[in-house]
C-alpha positions as CSV (number, residue, x, y, z in Angstrom):
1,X,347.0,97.4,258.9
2,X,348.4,94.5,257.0
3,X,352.0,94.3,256.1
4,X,352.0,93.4,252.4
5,X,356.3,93.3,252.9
6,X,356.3,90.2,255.0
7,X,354.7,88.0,252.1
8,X,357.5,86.0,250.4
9,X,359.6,87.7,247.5
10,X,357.5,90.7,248.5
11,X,360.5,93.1,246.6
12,X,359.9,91.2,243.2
13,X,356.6,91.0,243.6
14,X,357.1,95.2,244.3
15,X,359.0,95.2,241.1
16,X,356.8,93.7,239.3
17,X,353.5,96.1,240.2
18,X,355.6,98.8,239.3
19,X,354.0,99.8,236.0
20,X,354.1,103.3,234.0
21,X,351.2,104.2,235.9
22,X,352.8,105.5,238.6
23,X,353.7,108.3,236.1
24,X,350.4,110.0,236.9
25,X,351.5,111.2,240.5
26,X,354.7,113.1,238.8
27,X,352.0,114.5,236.0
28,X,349.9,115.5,238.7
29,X,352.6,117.5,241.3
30,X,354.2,119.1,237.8
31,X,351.8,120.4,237.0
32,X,350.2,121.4,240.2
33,X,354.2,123.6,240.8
34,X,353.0,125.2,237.4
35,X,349.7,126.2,238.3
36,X,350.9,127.9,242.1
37,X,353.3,129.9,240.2
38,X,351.4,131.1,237.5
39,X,348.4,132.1,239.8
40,X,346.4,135.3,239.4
41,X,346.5,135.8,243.2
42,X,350.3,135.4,244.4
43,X,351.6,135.4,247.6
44,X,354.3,136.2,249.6
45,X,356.3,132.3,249.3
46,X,353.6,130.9,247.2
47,X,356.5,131.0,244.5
48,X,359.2,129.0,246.7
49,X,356.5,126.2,247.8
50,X,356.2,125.6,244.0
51,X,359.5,125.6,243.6
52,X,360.2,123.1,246.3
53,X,357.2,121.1,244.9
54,X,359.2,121.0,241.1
55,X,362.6,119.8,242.6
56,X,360.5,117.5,244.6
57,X,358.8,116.1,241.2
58,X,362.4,115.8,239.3
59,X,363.8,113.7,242.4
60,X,360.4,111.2,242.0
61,X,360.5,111.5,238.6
62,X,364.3,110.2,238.6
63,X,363.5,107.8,241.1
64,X,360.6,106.2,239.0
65,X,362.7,106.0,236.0
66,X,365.1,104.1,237.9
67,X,362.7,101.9,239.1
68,X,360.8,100.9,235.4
69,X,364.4,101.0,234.4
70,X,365.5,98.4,236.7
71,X,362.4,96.5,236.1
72,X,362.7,96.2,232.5
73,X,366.3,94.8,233.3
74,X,365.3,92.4,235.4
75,X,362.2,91.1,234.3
76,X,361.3,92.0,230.9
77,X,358.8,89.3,230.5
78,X,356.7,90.6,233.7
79,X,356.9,94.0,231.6
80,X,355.8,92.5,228.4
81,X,352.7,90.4,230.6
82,X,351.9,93.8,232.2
83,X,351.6,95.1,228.1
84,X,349.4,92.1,227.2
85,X,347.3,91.8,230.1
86,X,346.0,95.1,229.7
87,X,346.6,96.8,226.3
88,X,345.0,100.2,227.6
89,X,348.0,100.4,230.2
90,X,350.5,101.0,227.4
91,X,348.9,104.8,227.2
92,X,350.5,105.3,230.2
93,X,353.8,105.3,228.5
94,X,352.9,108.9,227.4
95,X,352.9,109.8,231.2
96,X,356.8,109.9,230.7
97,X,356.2,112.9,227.9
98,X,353.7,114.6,229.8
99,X,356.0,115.2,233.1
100,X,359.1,116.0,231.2
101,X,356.4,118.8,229.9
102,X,355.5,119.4,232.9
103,X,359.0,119.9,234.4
104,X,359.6,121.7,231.4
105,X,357.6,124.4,232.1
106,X,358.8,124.9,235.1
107,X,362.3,125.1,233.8
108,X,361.1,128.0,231.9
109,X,359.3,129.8,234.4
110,X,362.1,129.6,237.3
111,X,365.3,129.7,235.1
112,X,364.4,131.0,232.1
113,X,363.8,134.8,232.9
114,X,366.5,134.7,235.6
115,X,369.7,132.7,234.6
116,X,371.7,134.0,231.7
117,X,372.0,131.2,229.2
118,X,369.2,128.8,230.6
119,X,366.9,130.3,227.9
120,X,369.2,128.4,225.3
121,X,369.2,125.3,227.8
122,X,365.3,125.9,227.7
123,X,365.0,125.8,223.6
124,X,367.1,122.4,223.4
125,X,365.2,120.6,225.8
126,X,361.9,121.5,224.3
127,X,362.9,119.9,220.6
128,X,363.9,116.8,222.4
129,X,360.9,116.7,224.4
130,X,358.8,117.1,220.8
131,X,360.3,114.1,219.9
132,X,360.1,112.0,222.7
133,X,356.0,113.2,222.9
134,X,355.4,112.4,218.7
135,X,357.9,108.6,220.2
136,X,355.6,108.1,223.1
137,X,352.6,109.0,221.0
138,X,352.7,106.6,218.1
139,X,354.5,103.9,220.6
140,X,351.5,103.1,222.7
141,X,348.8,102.7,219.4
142,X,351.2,100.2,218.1
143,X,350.8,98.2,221.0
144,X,347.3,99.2,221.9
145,X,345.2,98.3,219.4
146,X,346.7,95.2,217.9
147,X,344.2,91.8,217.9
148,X,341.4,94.3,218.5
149,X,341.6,94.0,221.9
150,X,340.8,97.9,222.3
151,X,337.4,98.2,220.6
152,X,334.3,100.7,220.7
153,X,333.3,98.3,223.7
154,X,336.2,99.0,226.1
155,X,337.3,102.2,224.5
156,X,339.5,103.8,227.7
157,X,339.9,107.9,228.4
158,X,344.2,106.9,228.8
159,X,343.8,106.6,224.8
160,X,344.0,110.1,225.1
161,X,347.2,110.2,226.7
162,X,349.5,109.9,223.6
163,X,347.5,113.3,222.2
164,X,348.1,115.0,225.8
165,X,352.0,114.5,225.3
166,X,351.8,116.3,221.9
167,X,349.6,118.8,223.4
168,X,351.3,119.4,226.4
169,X,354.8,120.0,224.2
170,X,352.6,122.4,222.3
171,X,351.9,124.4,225.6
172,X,355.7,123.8,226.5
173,X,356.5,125.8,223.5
174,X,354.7,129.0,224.6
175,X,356.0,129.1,227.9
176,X,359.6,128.5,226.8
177,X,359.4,131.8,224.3
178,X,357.0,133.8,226.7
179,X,359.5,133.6,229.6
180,X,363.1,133.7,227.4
181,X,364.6,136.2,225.7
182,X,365.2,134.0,222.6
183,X,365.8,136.2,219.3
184,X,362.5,136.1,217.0
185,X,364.5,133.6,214.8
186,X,364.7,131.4,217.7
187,X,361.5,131.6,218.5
188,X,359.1,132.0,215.4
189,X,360.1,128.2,214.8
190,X,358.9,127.2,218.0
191,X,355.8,129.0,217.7
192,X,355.0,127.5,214.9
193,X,355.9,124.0,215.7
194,X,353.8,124.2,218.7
195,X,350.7,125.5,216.2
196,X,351.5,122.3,214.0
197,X,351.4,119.9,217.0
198,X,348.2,121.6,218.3
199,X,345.8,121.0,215.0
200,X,348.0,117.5,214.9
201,X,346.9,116.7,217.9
202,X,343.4,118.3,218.8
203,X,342.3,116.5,215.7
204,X,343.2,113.1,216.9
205,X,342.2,113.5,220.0
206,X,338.5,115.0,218.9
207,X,338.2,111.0,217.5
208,X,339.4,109.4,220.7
209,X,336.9,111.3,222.2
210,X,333.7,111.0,219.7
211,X,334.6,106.9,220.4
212,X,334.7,107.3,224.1
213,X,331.8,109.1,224.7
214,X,330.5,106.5,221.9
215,X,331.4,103.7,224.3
216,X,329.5,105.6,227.7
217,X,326.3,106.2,225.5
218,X,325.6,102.9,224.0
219,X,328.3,100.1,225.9
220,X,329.4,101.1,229.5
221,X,330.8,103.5,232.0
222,X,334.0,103.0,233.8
223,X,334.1,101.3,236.4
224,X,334.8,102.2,239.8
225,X,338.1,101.9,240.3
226,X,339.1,103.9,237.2
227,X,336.5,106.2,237.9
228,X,338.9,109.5,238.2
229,X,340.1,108.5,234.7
230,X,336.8,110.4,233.2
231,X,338.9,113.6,233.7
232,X,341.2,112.9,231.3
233,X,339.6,114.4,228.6
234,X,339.7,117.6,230.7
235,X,343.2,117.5,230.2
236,X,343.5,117.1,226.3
237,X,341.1,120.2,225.7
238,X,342.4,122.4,228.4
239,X,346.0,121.8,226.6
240,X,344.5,123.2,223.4
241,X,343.0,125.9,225.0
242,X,346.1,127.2,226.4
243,X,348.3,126.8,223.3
244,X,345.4,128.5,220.8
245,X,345.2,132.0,223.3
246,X,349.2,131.7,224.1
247,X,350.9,130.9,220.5
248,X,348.7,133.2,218.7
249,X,349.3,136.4,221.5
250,X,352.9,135.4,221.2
251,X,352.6,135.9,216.9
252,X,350.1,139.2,217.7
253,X,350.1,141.7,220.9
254,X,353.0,140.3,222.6
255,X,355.8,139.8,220.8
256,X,354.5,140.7,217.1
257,X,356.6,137.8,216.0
258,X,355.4,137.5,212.3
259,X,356.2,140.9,211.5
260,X,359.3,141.3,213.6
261,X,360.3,138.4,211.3
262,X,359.8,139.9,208.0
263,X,359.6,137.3,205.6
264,X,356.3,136.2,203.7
265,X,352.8,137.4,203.2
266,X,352.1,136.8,206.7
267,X,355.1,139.5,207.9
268,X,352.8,141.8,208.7
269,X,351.6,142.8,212.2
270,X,347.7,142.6,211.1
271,X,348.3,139.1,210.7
272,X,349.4,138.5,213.9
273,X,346.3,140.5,215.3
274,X,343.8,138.9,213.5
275,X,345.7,135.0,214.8
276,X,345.3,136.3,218.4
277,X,341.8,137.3,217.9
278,X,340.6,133.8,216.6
279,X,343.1,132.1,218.9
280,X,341.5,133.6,221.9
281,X,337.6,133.0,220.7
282,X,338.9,129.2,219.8
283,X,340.2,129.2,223.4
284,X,337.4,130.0,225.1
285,X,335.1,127.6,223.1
286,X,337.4,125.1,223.7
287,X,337.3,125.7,227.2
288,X,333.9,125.4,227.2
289,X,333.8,121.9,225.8
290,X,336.6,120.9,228.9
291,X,334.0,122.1,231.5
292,X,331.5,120.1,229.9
293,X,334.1,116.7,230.6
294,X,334.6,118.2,234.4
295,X,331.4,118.6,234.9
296,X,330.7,114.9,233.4
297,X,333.8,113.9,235.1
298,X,332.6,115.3,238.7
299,X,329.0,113.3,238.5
300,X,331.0,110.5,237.6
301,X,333.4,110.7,240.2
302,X,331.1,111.6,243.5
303,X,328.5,108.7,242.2
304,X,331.1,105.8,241.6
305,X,334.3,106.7,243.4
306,X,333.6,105.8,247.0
307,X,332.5,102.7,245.8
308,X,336.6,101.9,244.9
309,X,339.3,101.8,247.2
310,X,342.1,103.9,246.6
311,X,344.1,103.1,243.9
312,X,346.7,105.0,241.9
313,X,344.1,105.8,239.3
314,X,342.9,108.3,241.6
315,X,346.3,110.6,240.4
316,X,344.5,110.6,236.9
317,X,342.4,113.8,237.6
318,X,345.2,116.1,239.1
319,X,346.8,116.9,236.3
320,X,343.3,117.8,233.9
321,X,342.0,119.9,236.7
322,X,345.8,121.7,237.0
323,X,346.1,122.2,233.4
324,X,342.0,123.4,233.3
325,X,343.6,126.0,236.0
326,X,346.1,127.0,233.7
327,X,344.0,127.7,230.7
328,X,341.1,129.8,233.2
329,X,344.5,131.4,234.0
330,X,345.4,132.4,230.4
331,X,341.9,133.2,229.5
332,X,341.8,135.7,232.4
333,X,344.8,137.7,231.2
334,X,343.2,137.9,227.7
335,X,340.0,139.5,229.0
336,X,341.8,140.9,231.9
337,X,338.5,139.3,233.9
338,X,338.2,138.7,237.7
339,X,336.1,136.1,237.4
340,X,338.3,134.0,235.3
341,X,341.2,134.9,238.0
342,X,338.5,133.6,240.6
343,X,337.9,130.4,238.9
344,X,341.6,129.6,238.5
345,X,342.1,130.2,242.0
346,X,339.1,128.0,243.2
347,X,340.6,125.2,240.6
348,X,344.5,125.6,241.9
349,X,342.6,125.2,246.2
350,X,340.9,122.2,244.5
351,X,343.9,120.6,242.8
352,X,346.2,121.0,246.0
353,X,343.7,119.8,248.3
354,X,343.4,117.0,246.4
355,X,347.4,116.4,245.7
356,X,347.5,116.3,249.4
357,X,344.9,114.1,250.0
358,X,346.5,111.6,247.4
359,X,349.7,111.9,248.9
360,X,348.4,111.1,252.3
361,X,346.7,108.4,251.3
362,X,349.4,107.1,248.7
363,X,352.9,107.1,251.4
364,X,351.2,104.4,254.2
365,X,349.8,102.1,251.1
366,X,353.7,102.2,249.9
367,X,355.3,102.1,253.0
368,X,353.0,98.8,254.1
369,X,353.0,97.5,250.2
370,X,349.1,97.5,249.5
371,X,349.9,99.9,246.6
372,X,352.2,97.8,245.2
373,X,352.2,94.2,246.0
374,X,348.3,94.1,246.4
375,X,347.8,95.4,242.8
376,X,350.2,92.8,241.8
377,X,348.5,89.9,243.3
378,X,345.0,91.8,241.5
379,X,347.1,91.7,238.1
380,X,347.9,88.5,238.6
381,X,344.4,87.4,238.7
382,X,343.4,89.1,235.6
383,X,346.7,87.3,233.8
384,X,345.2,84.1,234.6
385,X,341.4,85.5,233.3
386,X,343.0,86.6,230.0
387,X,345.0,83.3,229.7
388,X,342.0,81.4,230.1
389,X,340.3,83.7,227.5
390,X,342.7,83.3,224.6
391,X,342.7,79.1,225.6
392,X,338.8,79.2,224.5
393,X,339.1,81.2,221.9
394,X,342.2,79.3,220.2
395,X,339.1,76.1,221.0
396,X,336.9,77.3,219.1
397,X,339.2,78.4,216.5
398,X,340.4,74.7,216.0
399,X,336.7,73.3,216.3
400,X,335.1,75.6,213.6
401,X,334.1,73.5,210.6
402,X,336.0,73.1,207.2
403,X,332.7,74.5,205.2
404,X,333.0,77.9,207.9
405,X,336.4,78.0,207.0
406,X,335.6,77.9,203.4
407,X,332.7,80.6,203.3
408,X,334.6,83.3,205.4
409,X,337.1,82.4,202.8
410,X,334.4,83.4,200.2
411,X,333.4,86.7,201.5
412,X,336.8,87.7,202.2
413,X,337.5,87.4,198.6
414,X,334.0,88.4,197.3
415,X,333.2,90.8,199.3
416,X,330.0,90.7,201.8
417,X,327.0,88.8,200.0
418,X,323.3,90.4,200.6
419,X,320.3,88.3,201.2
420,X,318.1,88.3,198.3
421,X,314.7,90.0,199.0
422,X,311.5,88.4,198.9
């Protein structure tokens, strides 16, 4: 096995291919901790293992953020080539949102019932990750989709990453009340945040996803080595489905939290009933449309994916198959049905064996650099490719004629002129 580490500055180089990508793996083992301990079928230590599995994700998560800090320090313009190089990458900035969701959760679901005081703790950290979800959201567009160099053509499924990190704050917000004992005045506003952020975002993300199955029917299909990335809509839709059955039990059976409020029409405990019941029907139909992407995602993936080498793209389908778990998991308390508990549980086996298998497969690639050094020396290569791209088309720029110049001038001011029929 080659030892990428003895090439010269192999460290910088390191640095360098360190990219917000790497994010996925901490999405992935988040949300996997949150899955074992919300599973139908516990037990006996299947709640530690997920606990050691969370304060294993908060010590990598830490440890990444140290890293992309240290590489923004010392090499912003590598960071700023990695943004140009590939526009699509700069989705991955939600990845940060997503795991601090993620970790979140499990905050919630160890602490919150448990500790006195760390349901409080629980509440402040879930308005600060809203806002750094709606910051990481509108961030990456920005950056994205500037010179048009993210068209119908080369639409990519990590444009749904910026509506995952709303979404997946949404979800946060249900957990955090479910598992607290927050008054209803504390509460009711989170509820109804979370509602706000869901139709925010499920909207939004219904476009991204009209344009990228727009771009496999008529332009291309990923290719291999982003192959696992087809799950990603899995994740966006499974998100939804979770918040619409969770919120609306919270405002209905559960807690009755519009009439324990007592203000407005809606105080009424009806209300809340009649919220739950659509909530849940829009949950399972929802849910439906996610197994239509893993079903998609799963052809996809067993036709094209050997055909890659491992890459850390691979990470991308953890965390929609995890949070796909969850969802069967909430659906299966609202109908009380063993075959949704069955399905969850055949998802969680699937997601674990396949965290291990990335693992095992991720530690020797960093430990002998391929992971890291080789996928520098690949981005390298497609630096010089979109160098060379933006040289011929600043040629033909300079070498269009005067009387081109002068007709798109035209149109632009006339608007589009129709050839007159024969």
């Amino acid at each position: 096995m080659t030892n990428y580490w003895k090439k010269p500055d192999a460290r910088k180089t390191a640095l360098d291919a360190f990219s917000a990508q790497f994010f996925l793996i901490t999405m992935g083992t988040g949300a996997l901790a949150a899955t074992l301990q919300t599973l139908p079928y516990q037990f006996r230590g299947l709640g530690i293992i997920s606990i050691v599995i969370w304060l294993f994700d908060v010590i990598l998560f830490a440890a990444f953020v140290a890293i992309f800090i240290a590489k923004w320090i010392s090499s912003p313009t590598a960071l700023y080539r990695h943004f140009r190089t590939e526009p699509e990458k700069t989705f991955y900035i939600s990845s940060f949102a997503i795991t601090t969701s993620t970790l979140l959760n499990m905050f919630a679901l160890v602490l919150g019932p448990t500790w006195k005081g760390w349901d409080v703790a629980a509440m402040v950290l879930y308005y600060v990750n809203v806002v750094f979800a709606l910051v990481c959201t509108v961030l990456p567009f920005m950056i994205a989709f500037r010179e048009e160099e993210v068209t119908f053509e080369n639409m990519p499924p990590t444009a749904l990453f910026p509506v995952t990190a709303i979404l997946s704050s949404a979800a946060s917000g249900s957990i955090v009340v479910h598992n607290s004992s927050l008054s209803v005045r504390a509460s009711l506003p989170i509820v109804i945040l979370s509602i706000w952020l869901t139709g925010l975002a499920f909207v939004l993300g219904v476009i991204i996803i009209s344009n990228f199955t727009s771009r496999l029917f008529f332009h291309s299909t990923l290719p291999p080595k982003k192959t696992m990335g087809s799950f990603v809509p899995v994740a966006a839709m499974s998100n939804v489905a979770y918040s619409c059955s969770s919120l609306t039990r919270l405002l209905g059976p559960e807690r009755n939290l519009l009439a324990a409020y007592g203000q407005g029409y809606v105080a009424n405990e009806t209300v809340g009933l009649a919220a739950y019941g659509a909530g849940v029907m829009g949950a399972l139909a929802i849910a439906g449309f996610a197994s239509w992407w893993m079903l998609l995602g799963m052809v996809i993936a067993i036709r094209d994916a050997p055909k890659a080498p491992f890459t850390v793209n691979f990470w991308s389908a953890i965390y929609p198959w995890a949070i796909f778990s969850l969802a069967l998991s909430q659906l299966a308390q609202d109908f009380d049905s063993p075959a949704f508990r069955t399905l969850c549980t055949i998802f969680t086996c699937l997601v674990l064996v396949t965290w291990l298998y990335c693992m095992a497969q991720t530690i020797p690639r960093v430990i002998n650099g391929e992971l890291l050094i080789a996928c520098e020396e690949e981005s390298r290569e497609e630096l010089d490719k979109w160098e060379e791209r933006q040289r011929l088309n600043s040629r033909d720029e300079e070498q269009r004629s005067p009387s081109e110049d002068h007709s798109r001038a035209a149109t632009a001011k006339g608007g589009s002129r129709l050839p007159k029929r024969s």
